[in-house]
N, C-alpha and C positions, 0 to 999 in steps of 0.2 A: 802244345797250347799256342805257341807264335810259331811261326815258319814265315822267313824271310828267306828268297830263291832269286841270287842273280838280280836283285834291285835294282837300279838304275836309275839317275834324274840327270837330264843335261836342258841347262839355260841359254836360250839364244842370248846373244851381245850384242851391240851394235857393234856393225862393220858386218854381219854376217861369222861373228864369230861365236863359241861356243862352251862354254864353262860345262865339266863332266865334276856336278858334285857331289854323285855318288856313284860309284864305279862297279857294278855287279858283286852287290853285295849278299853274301848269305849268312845264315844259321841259324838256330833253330832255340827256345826259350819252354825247359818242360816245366808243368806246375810244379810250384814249391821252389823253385830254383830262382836267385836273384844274380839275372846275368849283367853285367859291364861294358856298357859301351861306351870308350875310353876314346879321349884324342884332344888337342886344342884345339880352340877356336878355328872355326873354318873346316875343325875336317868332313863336314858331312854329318856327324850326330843327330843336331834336330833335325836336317832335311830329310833322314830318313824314319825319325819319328812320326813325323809328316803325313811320309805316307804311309808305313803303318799303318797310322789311323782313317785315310783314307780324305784325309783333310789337302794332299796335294798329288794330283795323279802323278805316276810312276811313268819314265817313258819307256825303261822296259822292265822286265822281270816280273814277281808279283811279291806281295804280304800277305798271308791270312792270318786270323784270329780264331780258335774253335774251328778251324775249317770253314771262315766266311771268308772269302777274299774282299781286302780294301778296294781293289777297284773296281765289282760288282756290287760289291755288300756291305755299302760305307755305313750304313744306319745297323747294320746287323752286328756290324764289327764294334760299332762306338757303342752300342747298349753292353758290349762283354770287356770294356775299357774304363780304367778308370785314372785320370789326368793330371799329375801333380807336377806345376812348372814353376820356376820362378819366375816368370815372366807373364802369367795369369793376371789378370783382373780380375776386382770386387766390383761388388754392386754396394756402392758408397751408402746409399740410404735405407737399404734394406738391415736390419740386424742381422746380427750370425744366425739367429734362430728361423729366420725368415729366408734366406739365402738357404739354406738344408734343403727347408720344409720347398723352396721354388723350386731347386736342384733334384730332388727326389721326384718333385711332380713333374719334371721332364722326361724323365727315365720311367714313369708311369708305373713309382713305386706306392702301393696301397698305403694311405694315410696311416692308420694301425701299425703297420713295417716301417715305415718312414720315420714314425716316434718312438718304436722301442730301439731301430737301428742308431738314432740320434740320439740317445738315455745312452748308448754303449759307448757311442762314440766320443761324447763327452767325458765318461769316466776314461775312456781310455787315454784321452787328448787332453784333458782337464779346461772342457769347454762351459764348466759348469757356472762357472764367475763374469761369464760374458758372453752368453748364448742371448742376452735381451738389449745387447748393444750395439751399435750405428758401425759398421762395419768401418765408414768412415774415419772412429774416433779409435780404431783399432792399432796398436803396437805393431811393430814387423812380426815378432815373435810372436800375439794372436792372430795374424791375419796371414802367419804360417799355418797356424794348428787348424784354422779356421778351412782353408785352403785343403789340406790333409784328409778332415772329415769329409769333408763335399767330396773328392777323390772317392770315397769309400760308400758311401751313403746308397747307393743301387747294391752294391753289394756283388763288384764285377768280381771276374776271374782272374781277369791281368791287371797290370799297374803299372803303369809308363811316367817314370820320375825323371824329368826333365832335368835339370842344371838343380834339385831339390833346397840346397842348402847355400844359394845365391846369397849374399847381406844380410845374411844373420853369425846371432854372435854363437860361442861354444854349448851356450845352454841350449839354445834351437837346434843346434847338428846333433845333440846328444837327442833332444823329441824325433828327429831323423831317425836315427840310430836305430830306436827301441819301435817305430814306424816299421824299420823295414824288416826289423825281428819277427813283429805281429803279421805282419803279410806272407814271409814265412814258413809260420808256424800256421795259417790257415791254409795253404796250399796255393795260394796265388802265386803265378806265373809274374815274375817282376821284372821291367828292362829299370837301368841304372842309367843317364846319362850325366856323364862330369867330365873333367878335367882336375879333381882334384885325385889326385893318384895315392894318396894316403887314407883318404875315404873309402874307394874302391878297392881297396886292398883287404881291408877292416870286413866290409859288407856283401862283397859279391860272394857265389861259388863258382862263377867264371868269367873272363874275361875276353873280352875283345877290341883290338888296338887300330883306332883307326887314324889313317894317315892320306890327305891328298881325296878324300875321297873313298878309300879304298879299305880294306880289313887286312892288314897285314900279317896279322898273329892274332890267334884265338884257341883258350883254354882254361883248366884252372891255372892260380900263380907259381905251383908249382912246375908247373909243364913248362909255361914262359918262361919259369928262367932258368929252364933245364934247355931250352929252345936256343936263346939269347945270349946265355951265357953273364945275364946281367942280374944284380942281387935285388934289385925291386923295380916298382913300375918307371918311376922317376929316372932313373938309368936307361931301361927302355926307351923311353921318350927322347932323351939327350941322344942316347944314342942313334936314334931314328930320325931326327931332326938333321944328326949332320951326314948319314950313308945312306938314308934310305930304306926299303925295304928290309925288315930283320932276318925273315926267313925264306929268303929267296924263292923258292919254286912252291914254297908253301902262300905265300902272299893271296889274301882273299880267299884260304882256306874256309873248307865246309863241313861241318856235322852232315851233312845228306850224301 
């Protein structure tokens, strides 16, 4: 359902110099599978969300979705995508019910669909106590769940969770939690991006370690720390923060 092949993004600098913030990245994301793209701050994560979705051209390699490539079929690709970031803006005046109902008529989803999909999504989300309120006047915690729906509301194939569980408290990571259960359990194809390595441990069924740029290790958690020799993610990391690459020759390893 995803195929990332050899990705690539390098930033010019001034001076003529060159930042590589993503390094020929690959692997591949099948429906049903909630895969991990793991690393601190800087290593390339959202840049390569990015282009994914076809929001930032690649300078080399490619992404597809469905077999639509991002940098041919950015409108093709973003209709079978659906965007859950912490980083996301509202439309402060609009109420949640009204934000849906605009969100769905973007995606050019039939009024009828639009409202039995938003009846679901409310029960699922428990949007029901403030689907007719100013988005503005909304809690972190609704204008997560709020946030969540709209992700879903076309009714894509894949699901690209950005940093999901940014400034919210433990009762929101758990609406996470059972989010990324229902996604799932429907067969959507899900990328994970975080930094919190106890989350991703809990949620993915594979994982991928990104460092500098680069995919250093990529598998289930058992395979990593059959790999690594390290007992959880968090060790990984420490230990990759201070050697370097985990598994040498394997580094930027590929499903393809």
């Amino acid at each position: 359902m995803i195929d990332v092949f050899e990705l690539t993004k390098v930033f010019a600098l001034p001076g003529g110099r060159e930042l590589r913030a993503v390094d020929a990245v690959t692997f591949r994301v099948n429906a049903g599978e909630v895969f991990g793209l793991l690393g601190p701050n800087g290593a390339g994560k959202t840049t390569t969300i990015r282009m994914i979705l076809g929001l930032l051209p690649a300078t080399s390699g490619e992404a597809s979705i469905g077999g639509f490539r991002s940098g041919t079929h950015p409108d093709e690709v973003k209709r079978r995508v659906g965007l859950v970031s912490a980083y996301a803006g509202v439309y402060q005046w609009l109420t949640v019910r009204e934000s849906l109902e605009f969100f769905a008529d973007l995606y050019g989803v039939p009024r009828p669909q639009a409202h039995a999909e938003m009846q679901r999504l409310s029960e699922l989300l428990g949007l029901a106590e403030f689907l007719n309120q100013r988005c503005s006047t909304l809690s972190t915690g609704q204008r997560q769940r709020m946030q969540l729906a709209r992700a879903l509301i076309h009714q894509p194939p894949v699901m690209l969770l950005d940093e999901p569980t940014v400034g919210i408290d433990v009762l929101g990571s758990q609406v996470v939690t059972e989010y990324v259960a229902h996604l799932r359990d429907r067969g959507k194809a899900v990328i994970l991006s975080t930094h919190r390595m106890e989350e991703a441990e809990r949620l993915c069924d594979r994982l991928a370690l990104m460092h500098k740029g680069r995919l250093v290790a990529q598998g289930t958690l058992d395979e990593l720390k059959q790999a690594t020799g390290c007992a959880n993610l968090v060790e990984m990391f420490l230990k990759l923060s201070h050697t370097g690459p985990l598994l040498g020759q394997r580094e930027g390893g590929s499903d393809r």
